[in-house]
N, C-alpha and C positions, 0 to 999 in steps of 0.2 A: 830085283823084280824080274818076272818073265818077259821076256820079249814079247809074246802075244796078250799078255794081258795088259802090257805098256798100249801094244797096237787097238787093241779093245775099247780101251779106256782111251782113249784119242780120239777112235771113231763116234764112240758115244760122248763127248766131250762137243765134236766138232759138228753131230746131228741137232745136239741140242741150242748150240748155238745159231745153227740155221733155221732152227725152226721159231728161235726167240727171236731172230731178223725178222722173220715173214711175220710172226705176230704184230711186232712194233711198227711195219711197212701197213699193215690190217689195219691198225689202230689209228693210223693215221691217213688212212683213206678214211674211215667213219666220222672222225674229227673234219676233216676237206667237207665230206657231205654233207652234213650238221650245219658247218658256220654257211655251206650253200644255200642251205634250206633260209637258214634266218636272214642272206644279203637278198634274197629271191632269186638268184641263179640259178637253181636244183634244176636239174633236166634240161641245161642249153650247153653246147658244146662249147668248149676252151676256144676252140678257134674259129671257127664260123658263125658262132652266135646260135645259128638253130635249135631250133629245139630235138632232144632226145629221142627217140620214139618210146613211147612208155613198155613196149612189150621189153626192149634193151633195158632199161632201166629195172624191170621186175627180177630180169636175170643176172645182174650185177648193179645195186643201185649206186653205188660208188663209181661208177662211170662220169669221166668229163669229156670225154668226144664221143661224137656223133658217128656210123660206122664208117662213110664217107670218107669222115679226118683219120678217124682210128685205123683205116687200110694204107691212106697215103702214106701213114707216122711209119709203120711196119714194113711198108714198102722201101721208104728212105731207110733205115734203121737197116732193114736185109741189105742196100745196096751198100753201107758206109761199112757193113762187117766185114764185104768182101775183098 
């Protein structure tokens, strides 16, 4: 076989697996929000208890912190990469 259609077929191989991660990752953010809705959690943050702001919640309803937590988590997570 060609070498570039070996590399071709790798590439496309290896897109379509990422993008079957991000779905399965999707599908199970919807399932998190779902069984949220039914314990009564839907719209309060994982870690501070508060509540969501609903505008945040319209624009990703899969959301579980608040943007408060959501900056700190991002903030550690940038310092631990470094």
């Amino acid at each position: 076989a060609d070498p570039l259609d070996q590399a071709s077929l790798e590439a496309d191989r290896n897109f379509t697996l990422r993008q079957k991660q991000r779905e399965g990752k999707f599908i199970r953010e919807i399932e998190h929000a779902l069984s949220r809705l039914d314990e009564g959690t839907f719209g309060l943050c994982d870690l501070c208890g508060e509540e969501i702001p609903e505008k945040r919640l319209k624009v990703y309803p899969m959301t579980t912190l608040c943007i408060q937590c959501q900056s700190e988590q991002e903030t550690k997570e940038r310092v631990r990469g470094l």
